[in-house]
VMD Tcl script that builds the backbone (N, CA, C; Angstrom):
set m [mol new atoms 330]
animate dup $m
set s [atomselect $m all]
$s set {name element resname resid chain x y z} {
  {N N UNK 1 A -212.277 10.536 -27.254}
  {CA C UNK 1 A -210.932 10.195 -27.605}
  {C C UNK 1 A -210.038 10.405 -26.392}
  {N N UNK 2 A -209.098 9.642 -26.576}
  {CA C UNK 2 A -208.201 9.381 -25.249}
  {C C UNK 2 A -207.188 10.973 -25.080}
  {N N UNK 3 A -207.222 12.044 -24.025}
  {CA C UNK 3 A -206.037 12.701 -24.084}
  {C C UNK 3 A -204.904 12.031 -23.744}
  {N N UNK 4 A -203.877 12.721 -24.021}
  {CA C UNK 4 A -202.240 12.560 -23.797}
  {C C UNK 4 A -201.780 13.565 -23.569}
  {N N UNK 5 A -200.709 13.272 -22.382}
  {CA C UNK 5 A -199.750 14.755 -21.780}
  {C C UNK 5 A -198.917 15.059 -22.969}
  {N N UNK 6 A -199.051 15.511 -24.168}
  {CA C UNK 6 A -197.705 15.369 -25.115}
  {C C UNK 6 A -197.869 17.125 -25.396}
  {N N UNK 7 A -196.668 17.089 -25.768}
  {CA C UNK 7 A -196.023 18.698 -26.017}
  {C C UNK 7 A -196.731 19.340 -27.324}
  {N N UNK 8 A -197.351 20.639 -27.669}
  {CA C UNK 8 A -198.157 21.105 -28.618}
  {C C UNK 8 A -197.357 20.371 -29.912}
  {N N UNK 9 A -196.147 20.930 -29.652}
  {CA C UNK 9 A -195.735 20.433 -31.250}
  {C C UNK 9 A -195.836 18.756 -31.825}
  {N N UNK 10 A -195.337 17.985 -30.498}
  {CA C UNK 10 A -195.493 17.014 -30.892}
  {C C UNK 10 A -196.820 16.721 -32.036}
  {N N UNK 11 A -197.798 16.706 -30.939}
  {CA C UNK 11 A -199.709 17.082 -31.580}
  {C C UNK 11 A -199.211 17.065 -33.095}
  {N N UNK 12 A -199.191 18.678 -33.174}
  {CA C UNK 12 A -199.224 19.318 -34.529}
  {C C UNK 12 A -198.159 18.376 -35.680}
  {N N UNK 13 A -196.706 18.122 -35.010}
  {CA C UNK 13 A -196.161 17.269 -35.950}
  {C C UNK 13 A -196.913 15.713 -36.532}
  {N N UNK 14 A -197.183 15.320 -35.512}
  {CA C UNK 14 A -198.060 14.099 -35.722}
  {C C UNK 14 A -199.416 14.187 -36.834}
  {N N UNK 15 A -199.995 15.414 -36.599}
  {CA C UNK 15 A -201.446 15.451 -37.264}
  {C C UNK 15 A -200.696 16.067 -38.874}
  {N N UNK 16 A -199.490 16.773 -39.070}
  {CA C UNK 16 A -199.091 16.529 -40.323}
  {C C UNK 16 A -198.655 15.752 -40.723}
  {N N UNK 17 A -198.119 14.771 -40.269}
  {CA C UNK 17 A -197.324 13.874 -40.863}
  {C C UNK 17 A -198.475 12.562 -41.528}
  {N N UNK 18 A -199.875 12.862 -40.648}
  {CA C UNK 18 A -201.018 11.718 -41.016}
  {C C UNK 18 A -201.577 12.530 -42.480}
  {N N UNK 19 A -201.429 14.063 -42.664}
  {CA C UNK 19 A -201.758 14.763 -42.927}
  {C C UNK 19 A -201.627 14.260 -44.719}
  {N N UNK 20 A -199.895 14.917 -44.447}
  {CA C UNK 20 A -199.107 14.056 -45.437}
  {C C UNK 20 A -199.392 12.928 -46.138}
  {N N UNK 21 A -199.486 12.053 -45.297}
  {CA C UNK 21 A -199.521 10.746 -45.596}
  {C C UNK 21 A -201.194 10.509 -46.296}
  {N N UNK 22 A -202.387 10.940 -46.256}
  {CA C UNK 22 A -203.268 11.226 -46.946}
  {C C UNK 22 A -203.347 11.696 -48.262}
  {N N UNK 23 A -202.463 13.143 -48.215}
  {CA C UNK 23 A -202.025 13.825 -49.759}
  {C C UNK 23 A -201.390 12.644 -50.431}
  {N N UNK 24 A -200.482 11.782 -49.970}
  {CA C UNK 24 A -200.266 10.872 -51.177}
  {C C UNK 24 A -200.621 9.786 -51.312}
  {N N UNK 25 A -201.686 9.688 -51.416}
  {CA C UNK 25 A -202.696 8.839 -51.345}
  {C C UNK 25 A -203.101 8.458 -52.890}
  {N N UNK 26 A -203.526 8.344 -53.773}
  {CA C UNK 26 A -204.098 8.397 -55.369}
  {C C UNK 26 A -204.612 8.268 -55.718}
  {N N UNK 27 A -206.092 7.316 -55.012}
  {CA C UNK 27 A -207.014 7.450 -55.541}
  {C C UNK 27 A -207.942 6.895 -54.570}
  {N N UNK 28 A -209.972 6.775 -54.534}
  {CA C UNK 28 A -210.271 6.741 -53.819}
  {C C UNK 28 A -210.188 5.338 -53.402}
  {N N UNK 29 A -209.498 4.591 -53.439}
  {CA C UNK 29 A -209.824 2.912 -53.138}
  {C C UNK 29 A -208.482 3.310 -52.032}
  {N N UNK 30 A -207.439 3.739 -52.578}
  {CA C UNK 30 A -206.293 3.961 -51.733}
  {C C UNK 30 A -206.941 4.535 -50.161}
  {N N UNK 31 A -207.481 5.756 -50.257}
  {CA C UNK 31 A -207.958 6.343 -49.363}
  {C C UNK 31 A -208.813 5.322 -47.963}
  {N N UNK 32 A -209.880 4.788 -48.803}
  {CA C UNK 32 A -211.052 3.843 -48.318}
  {C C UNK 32 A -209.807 3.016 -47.156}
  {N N UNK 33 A -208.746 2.411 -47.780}
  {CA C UNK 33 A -207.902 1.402 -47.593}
  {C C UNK 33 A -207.459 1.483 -46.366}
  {N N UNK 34 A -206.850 3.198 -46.460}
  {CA C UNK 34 A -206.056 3.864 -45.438}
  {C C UNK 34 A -206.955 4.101 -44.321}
  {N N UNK 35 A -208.180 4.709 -44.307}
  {CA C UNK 35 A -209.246 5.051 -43.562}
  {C C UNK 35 A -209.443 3.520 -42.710}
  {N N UNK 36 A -209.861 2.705 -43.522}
  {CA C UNK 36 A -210.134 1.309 -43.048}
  {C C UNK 36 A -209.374 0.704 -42.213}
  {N N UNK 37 A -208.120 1.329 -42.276}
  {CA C UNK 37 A -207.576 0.619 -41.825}
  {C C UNK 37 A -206.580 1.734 -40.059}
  {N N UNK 38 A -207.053 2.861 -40.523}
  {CA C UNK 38 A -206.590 4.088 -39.643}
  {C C UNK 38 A -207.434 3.850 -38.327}
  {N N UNK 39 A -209.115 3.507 -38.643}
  {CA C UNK 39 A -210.139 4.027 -38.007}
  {C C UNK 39 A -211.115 2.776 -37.305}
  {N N UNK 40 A -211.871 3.150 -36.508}
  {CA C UNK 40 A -212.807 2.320 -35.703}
  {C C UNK 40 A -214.016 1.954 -37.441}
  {N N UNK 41 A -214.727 0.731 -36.967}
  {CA C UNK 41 A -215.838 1.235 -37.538}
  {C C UNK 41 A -216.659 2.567 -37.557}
  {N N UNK 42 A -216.368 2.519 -35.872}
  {CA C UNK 42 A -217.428 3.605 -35.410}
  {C C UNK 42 A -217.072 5.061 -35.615}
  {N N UNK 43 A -215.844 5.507 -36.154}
  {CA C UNK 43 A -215.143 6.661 -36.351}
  {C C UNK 43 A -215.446 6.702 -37.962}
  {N N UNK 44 A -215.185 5.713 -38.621}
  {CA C UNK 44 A -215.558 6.040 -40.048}
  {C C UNK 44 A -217.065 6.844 -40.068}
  {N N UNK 45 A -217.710 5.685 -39.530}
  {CA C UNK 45 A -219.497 6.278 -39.608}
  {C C UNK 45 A -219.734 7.570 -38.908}
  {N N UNK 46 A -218.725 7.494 -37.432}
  {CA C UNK 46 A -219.008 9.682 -37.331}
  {C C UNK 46 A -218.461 10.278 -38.530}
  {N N UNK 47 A -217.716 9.817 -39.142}
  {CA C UNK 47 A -217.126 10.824 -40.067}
  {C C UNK 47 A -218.097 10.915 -41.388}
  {N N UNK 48 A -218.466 9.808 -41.837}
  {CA C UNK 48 A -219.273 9.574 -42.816}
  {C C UNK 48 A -220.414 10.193 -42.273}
  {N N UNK 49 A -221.077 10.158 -41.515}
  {CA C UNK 49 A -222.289 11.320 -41.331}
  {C C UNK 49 A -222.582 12.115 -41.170}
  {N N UNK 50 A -220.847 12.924 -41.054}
  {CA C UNK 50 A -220.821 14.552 -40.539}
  {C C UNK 50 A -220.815 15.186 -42.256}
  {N N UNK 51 A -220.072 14.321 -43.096}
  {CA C UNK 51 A -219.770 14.301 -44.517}
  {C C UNK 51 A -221.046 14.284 -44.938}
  {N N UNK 52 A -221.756 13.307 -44.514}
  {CA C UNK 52 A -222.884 13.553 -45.163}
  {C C UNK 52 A -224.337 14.352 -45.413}
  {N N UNK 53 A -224.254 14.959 -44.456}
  {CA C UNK 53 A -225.062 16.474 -43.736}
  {C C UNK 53 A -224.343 17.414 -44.451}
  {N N UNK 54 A -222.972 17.793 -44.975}
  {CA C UNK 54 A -222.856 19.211 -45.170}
  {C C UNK 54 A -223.509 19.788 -46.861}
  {N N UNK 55 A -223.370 18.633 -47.400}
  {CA C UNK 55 A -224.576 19.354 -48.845}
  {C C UNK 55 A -225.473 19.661 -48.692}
  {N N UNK 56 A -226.455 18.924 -48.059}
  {CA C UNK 56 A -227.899 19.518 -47.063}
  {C C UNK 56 A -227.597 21.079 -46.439}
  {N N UNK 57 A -226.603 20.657 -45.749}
  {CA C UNK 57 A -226.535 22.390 -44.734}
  {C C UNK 57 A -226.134 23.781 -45.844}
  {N N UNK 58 A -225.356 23.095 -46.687}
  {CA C UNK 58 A -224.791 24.331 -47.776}
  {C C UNK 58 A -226.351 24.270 -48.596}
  {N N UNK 59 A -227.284 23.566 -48.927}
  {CA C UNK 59 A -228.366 23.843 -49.453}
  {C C UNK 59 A -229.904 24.636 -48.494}
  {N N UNK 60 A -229.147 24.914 -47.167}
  {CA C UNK 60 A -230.277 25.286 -46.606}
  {C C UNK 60 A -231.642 24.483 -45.906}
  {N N UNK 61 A -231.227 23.180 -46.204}
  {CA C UNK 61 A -231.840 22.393 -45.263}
  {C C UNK 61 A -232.162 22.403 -44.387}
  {N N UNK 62 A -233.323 22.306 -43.148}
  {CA C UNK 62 A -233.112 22.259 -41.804}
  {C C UNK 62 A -232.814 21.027 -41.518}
  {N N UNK 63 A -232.660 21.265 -40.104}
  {CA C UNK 63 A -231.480 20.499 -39.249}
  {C C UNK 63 A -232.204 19.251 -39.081}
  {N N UNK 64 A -233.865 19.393 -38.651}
  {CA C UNK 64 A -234.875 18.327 -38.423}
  {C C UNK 64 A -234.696 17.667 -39.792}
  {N N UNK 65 A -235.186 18.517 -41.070}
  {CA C UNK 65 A -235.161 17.511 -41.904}
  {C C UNK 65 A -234.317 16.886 -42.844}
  {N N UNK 66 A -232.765 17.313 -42.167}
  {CA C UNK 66 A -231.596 16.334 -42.114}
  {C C UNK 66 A -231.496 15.420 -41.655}
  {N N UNK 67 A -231.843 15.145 -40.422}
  {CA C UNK 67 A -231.879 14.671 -39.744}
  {C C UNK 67 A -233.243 13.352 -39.838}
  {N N UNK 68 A -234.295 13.784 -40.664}
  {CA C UNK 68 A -234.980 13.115 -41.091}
  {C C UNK 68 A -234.521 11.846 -42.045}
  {N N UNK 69 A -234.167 12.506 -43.037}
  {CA C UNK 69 A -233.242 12.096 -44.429}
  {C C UNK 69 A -232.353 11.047 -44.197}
  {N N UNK 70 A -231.792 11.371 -42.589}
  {CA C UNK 70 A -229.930 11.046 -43.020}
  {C C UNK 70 A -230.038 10.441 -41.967}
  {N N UNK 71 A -230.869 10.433 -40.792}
  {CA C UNK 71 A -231.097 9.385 -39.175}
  {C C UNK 71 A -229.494 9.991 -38.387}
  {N N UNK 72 A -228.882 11.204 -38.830}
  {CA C UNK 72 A -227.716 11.683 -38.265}
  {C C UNK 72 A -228.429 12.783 -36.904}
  {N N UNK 73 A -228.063 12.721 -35.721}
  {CA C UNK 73 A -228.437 13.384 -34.781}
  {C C UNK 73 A -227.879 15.100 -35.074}
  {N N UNK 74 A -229.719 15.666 -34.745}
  {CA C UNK 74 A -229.151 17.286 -34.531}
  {C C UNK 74 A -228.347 17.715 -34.129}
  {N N UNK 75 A -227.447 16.974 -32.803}
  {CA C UNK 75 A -226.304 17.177 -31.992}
  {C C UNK 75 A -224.952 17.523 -33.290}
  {N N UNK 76 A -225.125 16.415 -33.894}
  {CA C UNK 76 A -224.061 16.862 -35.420}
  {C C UNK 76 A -223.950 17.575 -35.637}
  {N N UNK 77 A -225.223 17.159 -37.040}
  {CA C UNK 77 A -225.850 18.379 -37.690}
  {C C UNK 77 A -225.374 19.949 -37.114}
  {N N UNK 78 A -225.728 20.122 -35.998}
  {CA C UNK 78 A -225.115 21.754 -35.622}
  {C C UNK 78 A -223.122 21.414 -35.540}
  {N N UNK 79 A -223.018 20.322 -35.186}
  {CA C UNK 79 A -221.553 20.874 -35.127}
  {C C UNK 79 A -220.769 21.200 -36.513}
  {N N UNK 80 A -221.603 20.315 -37.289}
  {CA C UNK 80 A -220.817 20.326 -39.121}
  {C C UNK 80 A -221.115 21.691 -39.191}
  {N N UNK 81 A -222.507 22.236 -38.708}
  {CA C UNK 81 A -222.816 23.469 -39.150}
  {C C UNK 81 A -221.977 24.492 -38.123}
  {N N UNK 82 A -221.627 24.381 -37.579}
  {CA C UNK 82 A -220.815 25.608 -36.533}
  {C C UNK 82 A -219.543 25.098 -37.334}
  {N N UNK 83 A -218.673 24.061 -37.736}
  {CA C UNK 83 A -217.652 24.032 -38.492}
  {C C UNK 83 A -217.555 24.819 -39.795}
  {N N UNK 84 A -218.648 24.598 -40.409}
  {CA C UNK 84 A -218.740 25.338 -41.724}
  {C C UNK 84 A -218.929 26.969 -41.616}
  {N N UNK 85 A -219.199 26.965 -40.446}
  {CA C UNK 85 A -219.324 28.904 -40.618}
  {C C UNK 85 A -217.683 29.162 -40.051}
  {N N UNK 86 A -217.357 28.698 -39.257}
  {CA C UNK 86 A -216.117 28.950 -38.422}
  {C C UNK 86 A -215.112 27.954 -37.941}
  {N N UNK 87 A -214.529 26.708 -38.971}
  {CA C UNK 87 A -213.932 26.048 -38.975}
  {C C UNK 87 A -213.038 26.367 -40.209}
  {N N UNK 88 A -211.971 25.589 -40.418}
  {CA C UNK 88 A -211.005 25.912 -41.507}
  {C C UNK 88 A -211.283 26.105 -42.977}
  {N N UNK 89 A -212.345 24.998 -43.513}
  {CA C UNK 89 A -212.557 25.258 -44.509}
  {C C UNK 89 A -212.253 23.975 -45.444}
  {N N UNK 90 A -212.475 23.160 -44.469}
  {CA C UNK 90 A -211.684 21.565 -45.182}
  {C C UNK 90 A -213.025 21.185 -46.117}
  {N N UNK 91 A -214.642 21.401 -44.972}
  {CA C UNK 91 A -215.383 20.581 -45.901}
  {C C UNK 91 A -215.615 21.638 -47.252}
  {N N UNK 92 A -215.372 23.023 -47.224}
  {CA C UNK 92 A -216.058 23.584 -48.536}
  {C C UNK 92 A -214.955 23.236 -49.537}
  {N N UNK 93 A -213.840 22.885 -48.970}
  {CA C UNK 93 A -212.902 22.975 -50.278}
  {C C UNK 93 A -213.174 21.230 -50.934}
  {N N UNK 94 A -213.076 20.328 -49.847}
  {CA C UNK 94 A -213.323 18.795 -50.568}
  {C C UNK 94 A -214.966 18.971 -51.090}
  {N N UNK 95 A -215.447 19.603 -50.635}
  {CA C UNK 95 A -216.879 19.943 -51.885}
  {C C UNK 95 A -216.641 20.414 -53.186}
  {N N UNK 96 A -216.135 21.496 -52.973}
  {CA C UNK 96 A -216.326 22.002 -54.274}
  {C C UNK 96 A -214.988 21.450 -55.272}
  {N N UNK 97 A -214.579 20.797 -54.883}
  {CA C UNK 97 A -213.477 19.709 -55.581}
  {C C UNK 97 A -214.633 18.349 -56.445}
  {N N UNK 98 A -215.165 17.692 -55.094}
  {CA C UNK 98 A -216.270 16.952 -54.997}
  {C C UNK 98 A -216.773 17.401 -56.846}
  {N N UNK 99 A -217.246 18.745 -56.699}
  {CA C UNK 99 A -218.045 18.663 -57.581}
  {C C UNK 99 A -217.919 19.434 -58.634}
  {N N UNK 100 A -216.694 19.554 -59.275}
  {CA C UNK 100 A -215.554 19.562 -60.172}
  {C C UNK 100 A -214.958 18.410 -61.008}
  {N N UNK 101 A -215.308 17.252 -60.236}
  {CA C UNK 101 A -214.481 16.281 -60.521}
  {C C UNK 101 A -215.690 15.602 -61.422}
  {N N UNK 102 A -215.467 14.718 -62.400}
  {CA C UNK 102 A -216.507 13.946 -62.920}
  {C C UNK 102 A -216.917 13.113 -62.020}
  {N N UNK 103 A -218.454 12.325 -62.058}
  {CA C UNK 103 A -218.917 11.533 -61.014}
  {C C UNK 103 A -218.386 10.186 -61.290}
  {N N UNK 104 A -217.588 9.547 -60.413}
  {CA C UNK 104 A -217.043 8.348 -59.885}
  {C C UNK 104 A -218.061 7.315 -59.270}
  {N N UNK 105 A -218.282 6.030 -60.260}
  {CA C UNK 105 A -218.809 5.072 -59.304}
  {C C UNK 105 A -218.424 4.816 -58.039}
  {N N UNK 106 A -219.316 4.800 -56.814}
  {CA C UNK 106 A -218.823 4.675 -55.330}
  {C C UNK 106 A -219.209 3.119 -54.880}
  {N N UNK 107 A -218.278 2.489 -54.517}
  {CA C UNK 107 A -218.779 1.079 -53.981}
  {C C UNK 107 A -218.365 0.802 -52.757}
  {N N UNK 108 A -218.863 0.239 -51.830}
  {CA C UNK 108 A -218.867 -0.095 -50.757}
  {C C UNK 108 A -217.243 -1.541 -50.607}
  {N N UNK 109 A -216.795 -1.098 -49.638}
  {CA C UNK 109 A -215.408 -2.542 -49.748}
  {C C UNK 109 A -215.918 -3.476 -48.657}
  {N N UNK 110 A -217.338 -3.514 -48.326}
  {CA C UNK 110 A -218.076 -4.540 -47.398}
  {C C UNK 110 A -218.673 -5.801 -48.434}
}
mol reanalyze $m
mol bondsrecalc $m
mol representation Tube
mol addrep $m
């Protein structure tokens, strides 16, 4: 990703205000929409495969045979996993939301 000389706060104001703009969001087609339209192909699919390794990692999976499963590089795999021990806490909380919520048909907008 490209740096920029910009002032901390700026940063921080900016990454809430996208932040924001996510929370009111309503549902998942909205989201898909916003994403789709926020992101590279190629940024969705890092994101979608870092997402998709962390149920594996919270189940104790190894990394190889995540990596087996999911064709997502070990290089990831450890970073989702160094996020999840010592990152904020974004993916355990959209998990265990995840799986709270009743299961939602998921369809592809391709």
């Amino acid at each position: 990703m490209k740096r920029r000389a910009t002032e901390p706060d700026d940063k921080h104001l900016a990454i809430a205000t996208l932040t924001l703009a996510l929370s009111r969001l309503r549902s998942a087609p909205e989201v898909q929409a916003f994403l789709s339209d926020l992101c590279t192909p190629a940024e969705l699919e890092a994101m979608a495969d870092r997402w998709k390794v962390v149920p594996l990692l919270l189940e104790g999976v190894p990394y190889r045979e995540i990596h087996d499963q999911t064709q997502v590089s070990v290089t990831t795999i450890g970073r989702v996993a160094r996020t999840l021990d010592s990152g904020a806490g974004g993916y355990a909380a959209a998990l265990r939301r995840q799986r709270r919520q009743p299961r939602q048909k998921i369809t592809s907008s391709h």
